[in-house]
C-alpha positions in Angstrom: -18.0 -48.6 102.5 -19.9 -50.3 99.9 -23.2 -49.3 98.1 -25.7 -51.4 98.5 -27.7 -50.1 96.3 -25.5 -49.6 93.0 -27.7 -51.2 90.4 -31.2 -48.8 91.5 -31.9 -46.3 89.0 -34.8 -43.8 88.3 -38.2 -45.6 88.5 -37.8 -48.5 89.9 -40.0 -50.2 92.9 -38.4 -51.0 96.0 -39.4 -51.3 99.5 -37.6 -50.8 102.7 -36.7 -53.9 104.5 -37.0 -52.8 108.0 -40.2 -50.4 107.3 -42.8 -52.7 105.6 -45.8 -49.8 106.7 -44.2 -47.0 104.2 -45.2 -49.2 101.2 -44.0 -49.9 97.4 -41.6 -47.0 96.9 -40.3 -45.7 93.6 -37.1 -44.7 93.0 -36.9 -40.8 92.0 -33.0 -40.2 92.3 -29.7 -42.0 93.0 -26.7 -39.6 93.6 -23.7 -41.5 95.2 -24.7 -43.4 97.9 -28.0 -41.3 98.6 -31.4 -42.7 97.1 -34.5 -40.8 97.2 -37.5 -43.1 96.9 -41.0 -41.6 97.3 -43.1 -44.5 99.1 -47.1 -44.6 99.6 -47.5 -44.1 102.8 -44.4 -42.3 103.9 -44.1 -39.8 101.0 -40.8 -38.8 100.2 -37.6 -40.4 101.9 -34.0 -40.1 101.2 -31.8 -43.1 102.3 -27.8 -43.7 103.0 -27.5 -46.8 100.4 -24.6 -47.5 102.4 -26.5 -48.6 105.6 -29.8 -49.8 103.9 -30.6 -52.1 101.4 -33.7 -51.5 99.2 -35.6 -54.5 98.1 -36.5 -54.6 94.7 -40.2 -55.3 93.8 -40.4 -57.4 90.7 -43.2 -56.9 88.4 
């Protein structure tokens, strides 16, 4: 399966595409296909990069 979230690294801002309440996230780790992003209103959230792709939040 194909990540779909290859080109996130470490600080970036993203937000989740089908949770708009959690937020501007920033990214704290990428490992594989597993992306931990720690959001505003939904603290800290680890997502499958193979099933969800992050937005990224230009600045």
């Amino acid at each position: 399966m194909m990540d779909l979230n290859a080109f996130l690294e470490p600080g970036m801002l993203v937000r989740h595409p089908n949770q708009p309440d959690w937020g501007l996230g920033q990214v704290q780790s990428r490992i594989d296909q597993r992306i931990t992003v720690n959001f505003e209103h939904a603290g800290k959230v680890t997502i499958d990069g193979r099933v969800i792709a992050l937005r990224p939040e230009l600045p």
